[in-house]
N, C-alpha and C positions, 0 to 999 in steps of 0.2 A: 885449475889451481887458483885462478884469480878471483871465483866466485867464497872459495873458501876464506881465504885475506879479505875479502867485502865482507862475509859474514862474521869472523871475526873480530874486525873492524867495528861494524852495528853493536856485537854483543857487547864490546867493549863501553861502547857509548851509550849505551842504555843501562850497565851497570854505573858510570858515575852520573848520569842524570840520576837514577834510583837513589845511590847515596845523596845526592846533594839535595835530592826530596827528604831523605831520612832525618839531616842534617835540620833543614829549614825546617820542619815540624819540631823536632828538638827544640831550636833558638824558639821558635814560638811560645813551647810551655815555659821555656826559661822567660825570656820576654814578659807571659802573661802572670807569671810568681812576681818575677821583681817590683812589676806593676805595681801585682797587690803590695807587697812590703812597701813601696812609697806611697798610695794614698793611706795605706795605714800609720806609717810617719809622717805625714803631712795631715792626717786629722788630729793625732796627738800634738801637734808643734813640735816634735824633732828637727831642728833644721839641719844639725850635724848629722842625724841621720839622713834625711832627705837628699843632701847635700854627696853623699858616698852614692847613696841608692841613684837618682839622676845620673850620676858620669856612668855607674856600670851598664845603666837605662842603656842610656845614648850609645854605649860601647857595643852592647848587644844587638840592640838594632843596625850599627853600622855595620856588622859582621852577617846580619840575617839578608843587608840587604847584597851585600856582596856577592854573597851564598845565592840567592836569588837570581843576580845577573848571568854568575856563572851556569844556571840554571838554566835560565834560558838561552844561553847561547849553546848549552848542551843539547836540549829540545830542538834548537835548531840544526846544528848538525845532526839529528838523529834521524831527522824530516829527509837532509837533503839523502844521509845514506842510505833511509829505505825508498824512496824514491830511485838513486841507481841501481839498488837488491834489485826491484821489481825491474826497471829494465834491463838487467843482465839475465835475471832470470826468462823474461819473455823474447829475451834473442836465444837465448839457450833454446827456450821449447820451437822456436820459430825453426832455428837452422836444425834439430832432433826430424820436423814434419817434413824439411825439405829432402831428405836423406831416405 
């Protein structure tokens, strides 16, 4: 029964690593557009546009990098639960050869 709640567990945690890669690709292209739309106001001299475009800059970045953290701390818990998968599973096959 406990190897199935481990497995569970892993699945779980590799579907929200998966979203939060989904996620941070997302912020990326949003990131790489607004880019573009501020050197494009910043070559014209827009500076009230420049000006909106920067803060949502900044805003998007702060959220991709957040998105990122939780990323990795997701990756990490995903390491340490296949790591226990693998050893439950090879005490399962151990005590299966003792029998």
């Amino acid at each position: 029964m406990s190897d199935i709640t481990d497995y569970e567990a892993f699945n779980q945690l590799e579907q929200k690593f998966n979203t939060a890669c989904t996620c941070l690709k997302s912020l990326n292209s949003s990131i790489a557009c607004m880019q573009t739309r501020y050197d494009r106001a910043s070559k014209v001299n827009r500076r009230s546009y420049r000006y909106t475009l920067r803060i949502r800059l900044v805003v998007l970045e702060g959220v991709r990098n957040m998105y990122y953290q939780y990323a990795m701390q997701k990756a990490e818990q995903l390491e340490e639960a296949k790591e226990q998968l693998e050893e439950s599973m090879s005490g399962t096959e151990e005590e299966d050869m003792e029998c």
